[in-house]
C-alpha positions in Angstrom: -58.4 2.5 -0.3 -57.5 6.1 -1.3 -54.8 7.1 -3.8 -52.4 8.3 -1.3 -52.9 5.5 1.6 -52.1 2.9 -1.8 -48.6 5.4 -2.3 -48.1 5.2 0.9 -48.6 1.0 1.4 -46.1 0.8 -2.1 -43.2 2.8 -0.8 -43.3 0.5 2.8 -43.4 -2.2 0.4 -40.4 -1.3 -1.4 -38.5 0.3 1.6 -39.0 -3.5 3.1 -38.1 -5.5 -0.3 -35.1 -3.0 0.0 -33.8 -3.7 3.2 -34.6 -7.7 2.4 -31.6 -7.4 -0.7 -29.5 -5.8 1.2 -29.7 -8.1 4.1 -29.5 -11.5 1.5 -26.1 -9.4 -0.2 -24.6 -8.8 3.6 -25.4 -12.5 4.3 -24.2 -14.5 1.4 -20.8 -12.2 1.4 -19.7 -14.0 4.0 -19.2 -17.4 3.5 -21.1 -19.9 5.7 -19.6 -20.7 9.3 -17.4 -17.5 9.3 -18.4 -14.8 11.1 -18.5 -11.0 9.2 -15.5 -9.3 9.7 -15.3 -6.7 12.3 -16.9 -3.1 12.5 -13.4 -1.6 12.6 -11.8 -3.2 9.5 -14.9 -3.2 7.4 -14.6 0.7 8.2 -11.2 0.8 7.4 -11.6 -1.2 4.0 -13.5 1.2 2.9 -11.2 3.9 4.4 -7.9 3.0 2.1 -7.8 2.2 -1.5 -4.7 0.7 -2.7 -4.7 1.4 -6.3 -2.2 -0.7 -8.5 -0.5 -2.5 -6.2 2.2 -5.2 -7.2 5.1 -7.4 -5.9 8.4 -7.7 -7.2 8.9 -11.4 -8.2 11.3 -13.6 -6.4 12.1 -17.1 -5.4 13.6 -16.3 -2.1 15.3 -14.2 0.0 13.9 -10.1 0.1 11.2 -8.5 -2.2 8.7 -5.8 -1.8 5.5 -4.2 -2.6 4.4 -1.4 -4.1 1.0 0.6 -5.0 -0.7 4.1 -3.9 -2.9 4.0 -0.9 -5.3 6.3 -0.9 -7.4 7.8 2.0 -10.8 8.5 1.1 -12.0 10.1 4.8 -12.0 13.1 6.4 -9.1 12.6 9.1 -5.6 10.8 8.3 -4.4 7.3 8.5 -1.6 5.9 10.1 -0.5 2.4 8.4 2.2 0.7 11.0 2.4 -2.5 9.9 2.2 -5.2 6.8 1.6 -8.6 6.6 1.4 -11.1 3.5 1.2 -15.5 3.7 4.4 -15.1 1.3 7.0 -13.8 3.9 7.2 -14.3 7.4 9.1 -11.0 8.1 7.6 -7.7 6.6 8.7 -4.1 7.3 7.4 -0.8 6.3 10.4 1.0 4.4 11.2 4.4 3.7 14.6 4.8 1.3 16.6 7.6 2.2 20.4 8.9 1.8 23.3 7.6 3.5 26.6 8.5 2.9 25.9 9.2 -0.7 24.5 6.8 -1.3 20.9 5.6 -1.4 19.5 3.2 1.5 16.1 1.6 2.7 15.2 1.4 6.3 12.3 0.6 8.8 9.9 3.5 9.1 9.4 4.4 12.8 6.0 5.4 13.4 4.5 3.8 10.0 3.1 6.0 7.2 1.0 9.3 7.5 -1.8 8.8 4.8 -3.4 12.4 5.0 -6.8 13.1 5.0 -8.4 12.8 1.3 -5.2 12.2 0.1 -2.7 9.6 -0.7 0.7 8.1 0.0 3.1 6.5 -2.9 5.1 3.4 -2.2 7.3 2.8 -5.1 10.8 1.4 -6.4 13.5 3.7 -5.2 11.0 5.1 -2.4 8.6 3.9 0.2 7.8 0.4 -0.2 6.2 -2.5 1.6 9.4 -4.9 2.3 9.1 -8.7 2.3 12.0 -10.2 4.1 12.9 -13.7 3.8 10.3 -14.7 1.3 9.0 -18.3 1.8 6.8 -18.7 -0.8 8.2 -17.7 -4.4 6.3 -14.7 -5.8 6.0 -15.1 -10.0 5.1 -12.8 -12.6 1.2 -13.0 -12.7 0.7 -14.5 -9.0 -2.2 -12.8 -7.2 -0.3 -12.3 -3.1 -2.7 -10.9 -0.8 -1.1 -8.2 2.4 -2.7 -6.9 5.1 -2.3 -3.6 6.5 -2.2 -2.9 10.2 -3.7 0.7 10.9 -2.7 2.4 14.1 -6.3 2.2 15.3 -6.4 -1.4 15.2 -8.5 -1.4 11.9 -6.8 -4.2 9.1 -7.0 -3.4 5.0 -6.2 -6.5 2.6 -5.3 -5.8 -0.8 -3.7 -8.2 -3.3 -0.6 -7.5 -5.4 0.4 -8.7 -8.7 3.3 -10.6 -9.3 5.6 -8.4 -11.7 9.2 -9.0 -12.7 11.2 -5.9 -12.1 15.0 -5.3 -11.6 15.2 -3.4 -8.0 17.5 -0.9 -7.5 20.9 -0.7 -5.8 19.5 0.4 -3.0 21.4 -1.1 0.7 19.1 -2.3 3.6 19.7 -0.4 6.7 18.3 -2.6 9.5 17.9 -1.6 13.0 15.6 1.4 14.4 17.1 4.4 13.2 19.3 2.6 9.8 22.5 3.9 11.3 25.3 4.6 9.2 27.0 2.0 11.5 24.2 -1.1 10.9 25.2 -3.9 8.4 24.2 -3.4 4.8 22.0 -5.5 3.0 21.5 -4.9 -0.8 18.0 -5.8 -2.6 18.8 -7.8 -5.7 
């Protein structure tokens, strides 16, 4: 066998044992009996980064999540909804002025992450809002969300539990946080 037909036999060998890992990695990622997660959020995993995200502690009643999502494609990313196990009610909030005074409300549409770039949701700004919290959230508990993006693609992320005294910020519930809607305040 010439020098180049054995070069040539070695690289088909190693392009095979290649593709073998990667097929074993795919494989035992998934645990057995479930089925791999769809195209769409796999590609949207990899899509959004949330980088340092945490949850205010609390035993009951309203909390909420905070972190920088970053979009690492080409095109922007519309988040319009959250979910976590630890609340049965979540709402995307943006915190805006009222009267003087500061106030958080539902954010119509979702949030805008722009193309290679990122979105902030923080104390006394946007934030992921968990409403009636079932499930008290300590300092040090790992609670997993999941985003909903407007194409249908899903991002999980976990938080970690932090204590942290809110704001004074009122709740403004309702689509548009009138003036006029009842006044919640996060405690």
């Amino acid at each position: 066998m010439s020098l180049r037909n054995l070069g040539a036999l070695a690289g088909a060998v190693l392009v095979l044992a290649l593709t073998a890992c990667g097929s074993e990695e795919s494989s035992s990622s998934t645990p057995s009996g479930q089925a791999a997660p769809a195209a769409m959020s796999a590609s949207a995993q990899a899509a959004l980064v949330v980088k340092d995200p945490w949850v205010k502690s609390a035993k009951s009643g309203m909390s909420a999540a905070y972190g920088t999502v970053m979009n690492t494609t080409g095109k922007e990313i519309v988040v319009v909804s959250v979910t976590s196990s630890v609340s049965p009610m979540m709402e995307l909030h943006e915190t805006t002025t009222v009267d003087g005074k500061m106030a958080m409300r539902p954010k119509d549409g979702g949030f805008v992450i722009p193309a290679n770039g990122s979105h902030e949701f923080k104390p006394g700004g946007d934030h992921f809002m968990l409403m009636d919290v079932k499930t008290e959230v300590k300092a040090g508990d790992q609670v997993t969300f999941t985003l909903t993006l407007k194409d249908g693609g899903t991002v999980q992320f976990t938080a970690l539990g932090k204590d942290f005294a809110a704001g004074n910020e009122s709740y403004m519930p309702g689509m548009g946080g009138s003036p006029s809607a009842s006044a919640m305040t996060m405690g």
